[in-house]
C-alpha positions as CSV (number, residue, x, y, z in Angstrom):
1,X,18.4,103.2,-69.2
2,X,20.0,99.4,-70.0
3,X,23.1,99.8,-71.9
4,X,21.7,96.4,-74.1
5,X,18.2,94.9,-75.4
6,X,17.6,91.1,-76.7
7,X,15.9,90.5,-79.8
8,X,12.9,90.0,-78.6
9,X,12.6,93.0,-76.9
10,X,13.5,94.9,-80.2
11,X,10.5,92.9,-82.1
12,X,8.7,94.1,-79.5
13,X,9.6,97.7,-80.0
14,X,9.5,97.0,-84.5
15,X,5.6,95.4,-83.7
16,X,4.6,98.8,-81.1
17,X,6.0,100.9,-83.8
18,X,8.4,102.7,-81.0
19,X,10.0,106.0,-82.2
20,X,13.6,104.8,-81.8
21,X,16.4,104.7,-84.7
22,X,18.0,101.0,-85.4
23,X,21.4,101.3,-86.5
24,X,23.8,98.7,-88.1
25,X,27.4,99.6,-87.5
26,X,28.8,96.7,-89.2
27,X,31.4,96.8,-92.3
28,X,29.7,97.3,-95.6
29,X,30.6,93.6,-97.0
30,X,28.6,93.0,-93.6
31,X,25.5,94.7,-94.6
32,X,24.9,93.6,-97.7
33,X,24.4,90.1,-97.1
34,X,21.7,90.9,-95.4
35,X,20.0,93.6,-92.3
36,X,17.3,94.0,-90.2
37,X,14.4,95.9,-91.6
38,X,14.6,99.4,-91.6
39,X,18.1,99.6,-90.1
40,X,20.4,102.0,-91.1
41,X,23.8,101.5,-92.1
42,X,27.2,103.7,-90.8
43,X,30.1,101.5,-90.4
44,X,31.8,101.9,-86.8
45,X,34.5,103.2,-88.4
46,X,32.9,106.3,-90.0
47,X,31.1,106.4,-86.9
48,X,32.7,109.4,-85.1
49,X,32.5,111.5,-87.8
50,X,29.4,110.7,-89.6
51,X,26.8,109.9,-87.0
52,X,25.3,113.5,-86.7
53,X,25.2,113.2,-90.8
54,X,22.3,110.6,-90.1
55,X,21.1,110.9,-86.9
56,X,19.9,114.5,-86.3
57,X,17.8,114.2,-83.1
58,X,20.2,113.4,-80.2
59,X,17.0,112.8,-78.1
60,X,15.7,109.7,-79.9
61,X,16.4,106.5,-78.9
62,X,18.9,104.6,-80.7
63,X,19.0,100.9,-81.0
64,X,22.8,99.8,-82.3
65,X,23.7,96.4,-84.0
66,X,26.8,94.2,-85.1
67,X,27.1,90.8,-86.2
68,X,27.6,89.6,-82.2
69,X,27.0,92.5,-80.3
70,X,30.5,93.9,-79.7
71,X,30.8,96.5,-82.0
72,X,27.5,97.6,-81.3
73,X,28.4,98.0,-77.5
74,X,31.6,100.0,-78.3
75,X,29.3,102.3,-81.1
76,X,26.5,102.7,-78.4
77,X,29.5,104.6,-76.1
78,X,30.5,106.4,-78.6
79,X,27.3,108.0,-79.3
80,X,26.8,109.1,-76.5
81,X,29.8,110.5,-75.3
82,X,28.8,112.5,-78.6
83,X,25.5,113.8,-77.1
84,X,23.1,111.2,-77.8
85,X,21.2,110.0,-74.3
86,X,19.3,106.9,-75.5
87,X,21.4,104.4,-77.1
88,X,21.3,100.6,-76.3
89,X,22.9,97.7,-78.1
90,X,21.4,94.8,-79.5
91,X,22.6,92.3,-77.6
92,X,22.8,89.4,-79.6
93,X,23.7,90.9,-82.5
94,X,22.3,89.8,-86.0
95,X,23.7,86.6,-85.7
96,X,21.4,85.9,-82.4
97,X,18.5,87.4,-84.4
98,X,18.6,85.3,-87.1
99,X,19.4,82.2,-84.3
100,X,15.9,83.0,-82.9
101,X,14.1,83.0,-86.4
102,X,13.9,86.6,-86.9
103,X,13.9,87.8,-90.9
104,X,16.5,90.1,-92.4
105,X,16.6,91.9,-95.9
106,X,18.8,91.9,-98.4
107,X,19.1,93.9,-101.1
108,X,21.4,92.7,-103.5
109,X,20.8,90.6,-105.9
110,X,24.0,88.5,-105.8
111,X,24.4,85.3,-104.7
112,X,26.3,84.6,-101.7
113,X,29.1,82.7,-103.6
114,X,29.5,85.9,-105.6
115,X,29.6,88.3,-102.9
116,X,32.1,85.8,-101.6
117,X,34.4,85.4,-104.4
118,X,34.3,89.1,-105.2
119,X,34.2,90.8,-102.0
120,X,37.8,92.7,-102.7
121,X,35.7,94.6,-105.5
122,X,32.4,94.9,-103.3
123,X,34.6,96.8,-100.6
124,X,35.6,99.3,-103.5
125,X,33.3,102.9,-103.9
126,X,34.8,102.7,-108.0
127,X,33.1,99.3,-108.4
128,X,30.6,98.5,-105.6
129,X,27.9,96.3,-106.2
130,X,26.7,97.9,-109.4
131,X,30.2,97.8,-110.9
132,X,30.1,93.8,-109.9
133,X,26.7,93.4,-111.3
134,X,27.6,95.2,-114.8
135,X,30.7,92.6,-114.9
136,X,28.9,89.8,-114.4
137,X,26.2,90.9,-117.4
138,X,29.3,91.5,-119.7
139,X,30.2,89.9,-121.9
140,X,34.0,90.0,-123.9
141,X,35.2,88.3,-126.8
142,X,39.0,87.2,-127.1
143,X,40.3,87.3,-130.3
144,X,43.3,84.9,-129.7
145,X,44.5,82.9,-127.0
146,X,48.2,83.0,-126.8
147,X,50.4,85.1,-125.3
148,X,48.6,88.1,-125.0
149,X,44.8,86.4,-125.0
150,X,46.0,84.2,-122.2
151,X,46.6,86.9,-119.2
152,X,43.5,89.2,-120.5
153,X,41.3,85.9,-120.3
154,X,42.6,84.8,-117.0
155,X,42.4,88.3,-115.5
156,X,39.0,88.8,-116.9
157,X,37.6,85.2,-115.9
158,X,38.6,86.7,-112.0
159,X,37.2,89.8,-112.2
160,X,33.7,88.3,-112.8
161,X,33.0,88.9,-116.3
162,X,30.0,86.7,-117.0
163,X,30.9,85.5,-120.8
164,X,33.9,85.1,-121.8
165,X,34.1,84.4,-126.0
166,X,37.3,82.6,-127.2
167,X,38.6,82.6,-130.9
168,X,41.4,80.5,-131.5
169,X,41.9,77.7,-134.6
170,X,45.1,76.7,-133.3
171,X,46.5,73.8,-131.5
172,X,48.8,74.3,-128.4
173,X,52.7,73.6,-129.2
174,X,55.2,73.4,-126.7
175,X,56.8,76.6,-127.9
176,X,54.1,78.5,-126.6
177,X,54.8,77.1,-122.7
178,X,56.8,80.2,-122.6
179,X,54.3,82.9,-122.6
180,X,50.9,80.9,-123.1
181,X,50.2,80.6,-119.2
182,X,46.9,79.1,-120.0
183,X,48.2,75.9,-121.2
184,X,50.8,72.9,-119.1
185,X,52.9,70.4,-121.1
186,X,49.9,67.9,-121.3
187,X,47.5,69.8,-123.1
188,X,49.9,70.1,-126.2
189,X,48.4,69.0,-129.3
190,X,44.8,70.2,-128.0
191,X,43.0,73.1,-129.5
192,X,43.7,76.2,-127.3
193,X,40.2,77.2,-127.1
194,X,38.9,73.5,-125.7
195,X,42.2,73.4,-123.4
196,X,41.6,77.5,-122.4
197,X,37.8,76.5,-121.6
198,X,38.8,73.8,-119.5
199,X,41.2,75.7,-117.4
200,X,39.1,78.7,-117.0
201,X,36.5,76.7,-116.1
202,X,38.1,75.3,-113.0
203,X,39.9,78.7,-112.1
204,X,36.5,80.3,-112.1
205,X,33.3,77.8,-112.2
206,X,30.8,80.6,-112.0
207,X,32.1,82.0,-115.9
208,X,30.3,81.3,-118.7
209,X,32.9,80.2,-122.0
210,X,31.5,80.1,-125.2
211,X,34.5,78.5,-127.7
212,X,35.0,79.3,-131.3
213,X,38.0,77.1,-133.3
214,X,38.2,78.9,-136.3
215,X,40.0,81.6,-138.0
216,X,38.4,85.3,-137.6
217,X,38.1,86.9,-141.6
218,X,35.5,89.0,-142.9
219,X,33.3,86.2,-143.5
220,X,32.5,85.5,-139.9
221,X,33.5,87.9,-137.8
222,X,30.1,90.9,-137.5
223,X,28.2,87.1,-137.0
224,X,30.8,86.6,-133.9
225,X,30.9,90.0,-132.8
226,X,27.6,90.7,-132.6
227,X,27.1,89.1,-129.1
228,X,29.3,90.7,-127.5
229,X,29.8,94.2,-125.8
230,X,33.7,94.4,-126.3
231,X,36.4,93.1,-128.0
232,X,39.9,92.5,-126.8
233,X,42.8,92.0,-129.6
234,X,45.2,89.3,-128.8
235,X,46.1,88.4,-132.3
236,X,49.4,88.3,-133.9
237,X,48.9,89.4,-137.4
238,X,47.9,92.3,-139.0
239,X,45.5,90.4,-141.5
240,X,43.4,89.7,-138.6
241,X,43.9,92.8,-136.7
242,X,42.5,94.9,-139.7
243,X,39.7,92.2,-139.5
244,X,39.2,93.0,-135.7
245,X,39.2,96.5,-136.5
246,X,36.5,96.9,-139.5
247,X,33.7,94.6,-137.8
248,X,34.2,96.2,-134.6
249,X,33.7,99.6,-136.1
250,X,30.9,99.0,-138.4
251,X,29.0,97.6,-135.3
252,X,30.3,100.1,-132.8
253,X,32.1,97.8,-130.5
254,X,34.6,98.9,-128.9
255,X,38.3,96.8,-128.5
256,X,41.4,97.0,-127.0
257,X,44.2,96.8,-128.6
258,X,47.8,94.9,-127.7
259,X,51.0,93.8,-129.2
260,X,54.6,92.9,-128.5
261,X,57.6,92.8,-130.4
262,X,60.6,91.1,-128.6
263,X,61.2,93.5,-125.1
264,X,58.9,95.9,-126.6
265,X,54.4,96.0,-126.4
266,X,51.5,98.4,-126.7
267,X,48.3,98.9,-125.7
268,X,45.5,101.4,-126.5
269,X,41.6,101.2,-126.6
270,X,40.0,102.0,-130.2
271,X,36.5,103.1,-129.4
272,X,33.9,103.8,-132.1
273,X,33.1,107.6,-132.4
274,X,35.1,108.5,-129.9
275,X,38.9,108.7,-131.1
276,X,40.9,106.8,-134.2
277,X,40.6,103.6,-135.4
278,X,43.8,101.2,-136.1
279,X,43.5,102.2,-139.6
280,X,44.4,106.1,-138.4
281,X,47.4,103.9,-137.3
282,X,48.2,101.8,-139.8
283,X,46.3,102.8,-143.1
284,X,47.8,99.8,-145.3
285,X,49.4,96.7,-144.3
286,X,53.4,96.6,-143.8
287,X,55.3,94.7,-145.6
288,X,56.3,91.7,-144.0
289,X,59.7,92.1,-143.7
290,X,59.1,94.9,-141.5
291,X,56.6,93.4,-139.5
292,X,57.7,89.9,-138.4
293,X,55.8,87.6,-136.2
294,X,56.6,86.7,-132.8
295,X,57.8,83.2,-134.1
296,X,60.5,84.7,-136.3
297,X,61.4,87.6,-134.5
298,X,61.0,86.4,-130.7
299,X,59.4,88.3,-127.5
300,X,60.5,88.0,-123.8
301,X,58.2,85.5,-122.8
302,X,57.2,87.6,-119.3
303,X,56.3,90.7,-122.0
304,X,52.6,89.4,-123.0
305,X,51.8,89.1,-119.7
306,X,52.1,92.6,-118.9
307,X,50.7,93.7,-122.1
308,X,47.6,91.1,-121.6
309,X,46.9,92.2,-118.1
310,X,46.9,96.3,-119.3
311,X,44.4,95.2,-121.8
312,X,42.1,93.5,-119.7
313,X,42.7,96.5,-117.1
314,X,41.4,98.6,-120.0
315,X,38.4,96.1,-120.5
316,X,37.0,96.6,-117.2
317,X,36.8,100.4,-117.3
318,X,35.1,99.9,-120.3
319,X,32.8,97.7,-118.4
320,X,32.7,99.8,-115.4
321,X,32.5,103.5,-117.3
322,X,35.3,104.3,-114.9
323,X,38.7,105.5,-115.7
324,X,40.5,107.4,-118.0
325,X,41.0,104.8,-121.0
326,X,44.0,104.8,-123.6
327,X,41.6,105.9,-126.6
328,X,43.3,108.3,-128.5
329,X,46.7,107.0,-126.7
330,X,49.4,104.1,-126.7
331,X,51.0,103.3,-123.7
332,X,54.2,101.7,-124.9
333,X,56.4,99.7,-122.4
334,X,60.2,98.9,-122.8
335,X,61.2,96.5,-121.0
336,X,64.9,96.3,-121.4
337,X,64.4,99.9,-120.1
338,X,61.9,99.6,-117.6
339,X,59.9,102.3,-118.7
340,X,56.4,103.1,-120.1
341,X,56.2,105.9,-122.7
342,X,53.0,107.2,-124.1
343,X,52.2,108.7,-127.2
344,X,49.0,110.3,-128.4
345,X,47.0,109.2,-131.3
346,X,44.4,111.4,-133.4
347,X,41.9,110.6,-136.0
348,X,43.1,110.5,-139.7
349,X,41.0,112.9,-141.9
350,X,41.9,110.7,-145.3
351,X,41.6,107.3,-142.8
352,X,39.5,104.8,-145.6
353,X,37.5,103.9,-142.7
354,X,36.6,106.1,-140.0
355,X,37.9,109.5,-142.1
C-alpha cells in the first residue's frame, strides 16, 4: 500500500464516499484555523497514547494530515507500528490542499487576528476558545485610573476583554509618573481617561474604550454600572469606595477590590450573594487621620502594580468562572517583608447593607 496520497486522490476518495478515517495530527492552535471536512483532530503528540481512544478499528484505512506533510508521515509510522495496517499520509499537507483550491472548515468564530494575538490563551484547556470568546464579550468598568487602575487596565486590555469602561475626573500630574504606568511626561496636564484611551488604544487596537471624566457619587453611578458585567476598584478614597460598593450591590455586580498603603496592599473580590460586602469590612467611614491618602502618606511606587495586576487576575476568573476567587478573603502583601498573608472575611449579620 503507498505510504502517501495527493489531494486529489483524497477528493477522490471524500467524492466515492470511501470507508477510510482522515486524521489531522496537527497542534490544536493548528486546527482551529481551519480543517478538512470531517477530519479528526489528535495532535502527534498525544498520538501514542490516544490513537486507540478514537480509532477503534485497526483495519480501516487511515488517511493522516499536517500542515506540510511531515508530521503526518512520522504519525502514519507510528500507527502502524501500533497495529493499524492502512495508513497513508497526505502528501501535501493542508497547505497543498488549500494551494489547489480545496475548501477547509473552521469552526471558530474568531478572527484570525484574534486567534493570533491570543493564541497563548487558545493553547490553554482553563481558557480555550470559549474562555477567549467570553473575554472578548465582557465587559469591565475601572473605577480609577492611577496607580492601581493603571496595571488592572493594561493587563485586562491584553487579555482580550472587549470593553474596557474608564472613570477618572482627574488630570495627569507628574507625581503620578511614579506608579501611573499608563501615562509618560508629555501627557501631563491631560485628563487620565483621554490620555489612558489613547494608550490603550495603540497597545491593543482590537479593545473597545468607552471614557467617563467625572467623579463616581451616588448620583451617577447605577446609570454607569449598569453596562457592565464587573467592576474593578482602583480608587483611593473611601467616599468612593462605599460608592463602588452600594451600586454594585444593589445591581448584583460583582467588583474587586484593591488598596495600598505605603509597602503594604490588598485585594479581595466582593461578590453579591455570595460572601460580605466592604461594609462587613468597614461598616462607617474612618476618620481621616487614620486613613490617609496615598498623597500624604506615600506608597512604594512598584506596590500598585502588584496589587493592580492581582485584581485584574481576579477579574478574569470572574470572567472565565474559573478559579478559586478571594470572596470571603484578603490576600494582603508586605512588601518590605516579601510575604503575602491572607485573612478570611465573613458576612456581618448587623452589616446596614447586606446584613
Amino acid at each position: 500500500m503507498k505510504v502517501e496520497i495527493l489531494s486529489e486522490d483524497l477528493v477522490k476518495k471524500i467524492k466515492e464516499k470511501s470507508n477510510f478515517v482522515l486524521l489531522d495530527v496537527r497542534e490544536q492552535e493548528e486546527w482551529n484555523l481551519g480543517f478538512i471536512s470531517g477530519a479528526l483532530h489528535l495532535p502527534l503528540t498525544r498520538l501514542g497514547k490516544e490513537a486507540e481512544k478514537v480509532l477503534f478499528d485497526k483495519s480501516l484505512t487511515v488517511v493522516t494530515y499536517c500542515a506540510v506533510g511531515a508530521r503526518s508521515l512520522i504519525a502514519a509510522q507510528l500507527l502502524k507500528k501500533i497495529g493499524y495496517s492502512h495508513v497513508v499520509s497526505l502528501q501535501d499537507g493542508i497547505h497543498g490542499w488549500q494551494e489547489k483550491g480545496f475548501p477547509i472548515e473552521s469552526s471558530s468564530t474568531l478572527s484570525k487576528e484574534e486567534r493570533t494575538q491570543y493564541r497563548r490563551h487558545l493553547n490553554m484547556p482553563e481558557v480555550g476558545e470559549e474562555g477567549q470568546k467570553k473575554l472578548l464579550q465582557s465587559k469591565v468598568l475601572i473605577v480609577g485610573v492611577g496607580g492601581l487602575g493603571s496595571p488592572a487596565a493594561y493587563y485586562l486590555a491584553a487579555a482580550g476583554v472587549g470593553t474596557l469602561g474608564i472613570i477618572d475626573f482627574d488630570r495627569v500630574d507628574r507625581s503620578n509618573l511614579q506608579r501611573q504606568i499608563l501615562y509618560t511626561a508629555n501627557q501631563v496636564g491631560e485628563l487620565k481617561v483621554d490620555s489612558a484611551k489613547k494608550t490603550l488604544e495603540k497597545f491593543n487596537p482590537l479593545l473597545k474604550i468607552q471614557t467617563y471624566s467625572e467623579k463616581l457619587t451616588n448620583q451617577n453611578a447605577d446609570k454607569i454600572f449598569e453596562n457592565y458585567d464587573l467592576i474593578i476598584d482602583g480608587s483611593d478614597n473611601f467616599e468612593t469606595r462605599y460608592v463602588i460598593n452600594d451600586a454594585a450591590f444593589l445591581l448584583k455586580k460583582p467588583y474587586v477590590h484593591g488598596s495600598v498603603y505605603r509597602f503594604e496592599g490588598e485585594v479581595t473580590v466582593f461578590y453579591p450573594g455570595k460572601g460580605p460586602c466592604y461594609r462587613c469590612l468597614y461598616p462607617e467611614l474612618p476618620p481621616p487621620e487614620i486613613a490617609p491618602s496615598c498623597a500624604e502618606a506615600g506608597v512604594l511606587g512598584v506596590l500598585p502594580g502588584i496589587i493592580g495586576i492581582l485584581q485584574a487576575t481576579e477579574a478574569i476568573k470572574i470572567i472565565l468562572g474559573k478559579g478559586n476567587l478571594l470572596v470571603g478573603r484578603t490576600l494582603s502583601f508586605n512588601a518590605l517583608q516579601g510575604k503575602f498573608y491572607e485573612m478570611e472575611t465573613m458576612n456581618i449579620l448587623k452589616c446596614p447593607l447586606c446584613g
